[in-house]
N, C-alpha and C positions, 0 to 999 in steps of 0.2 A: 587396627584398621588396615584394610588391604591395599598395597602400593598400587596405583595405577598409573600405566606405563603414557604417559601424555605424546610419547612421538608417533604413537600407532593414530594412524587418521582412517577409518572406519569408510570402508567403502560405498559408494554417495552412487545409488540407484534411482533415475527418474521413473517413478512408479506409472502416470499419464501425460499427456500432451493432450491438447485439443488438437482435432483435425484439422479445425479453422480457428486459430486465433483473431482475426481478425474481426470475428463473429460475438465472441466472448465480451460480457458487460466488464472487467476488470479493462479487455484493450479500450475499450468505450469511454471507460473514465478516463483512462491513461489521455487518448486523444482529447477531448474534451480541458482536462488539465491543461497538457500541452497548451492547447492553441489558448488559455487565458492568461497563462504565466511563462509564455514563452522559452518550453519547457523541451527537450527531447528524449522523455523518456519512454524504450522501445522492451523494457522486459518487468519482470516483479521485484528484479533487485534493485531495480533502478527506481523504480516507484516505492519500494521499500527506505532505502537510502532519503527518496524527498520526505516518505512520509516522520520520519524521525531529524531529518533535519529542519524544515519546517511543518511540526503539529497545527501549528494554528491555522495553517493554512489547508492541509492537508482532512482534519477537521471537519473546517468550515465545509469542505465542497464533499465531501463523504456524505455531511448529512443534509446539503441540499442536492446531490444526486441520488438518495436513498429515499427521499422523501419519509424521513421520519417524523412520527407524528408525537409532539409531546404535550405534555397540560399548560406549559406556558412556552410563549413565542422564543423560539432561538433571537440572542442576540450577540453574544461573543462566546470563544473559544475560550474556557477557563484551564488555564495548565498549573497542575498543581506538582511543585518541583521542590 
């Protein structure tokens, strides 16, 4: 098996940006979050971060801001751990 060298950290290129984030359905939810959970989250790592510290929450509002449609009524967040 070949050594790999773990101190080398591979240089980290931002491929795009939106012109206008502010426009973006991800800031959309962000805000929306925000103002229900009292929340200040302003990037996707921050939103990443809530969404693994609180799933059930996280969840929950994904798939009522997504308007997913399924064969029976959503009722809780199942996390299976």
């Amino acid at each position: 098996m070949p050594h790999i060298d773990e101190t080398v950290t591979p240089e980290v290129k931002e491929l795009w940006r939106p012109s206008s984030p502010e426009s973006t359905l991800i800031y959309d939810f962000m805000t929306k979050v925000n103002k229900k959970y009292g929340l200040s989250l302003n990037d996707y790592n921050a939103l990443w971060k809530w969404s693994v510290s609180e799933p059930a929450q996280f969840w929950d509002e994904i798939w009522h801001y997504t308007h997913i449609k399924a064969h029976e009524p959503y009722k809780t967040v199942s996390l299976l751990i």
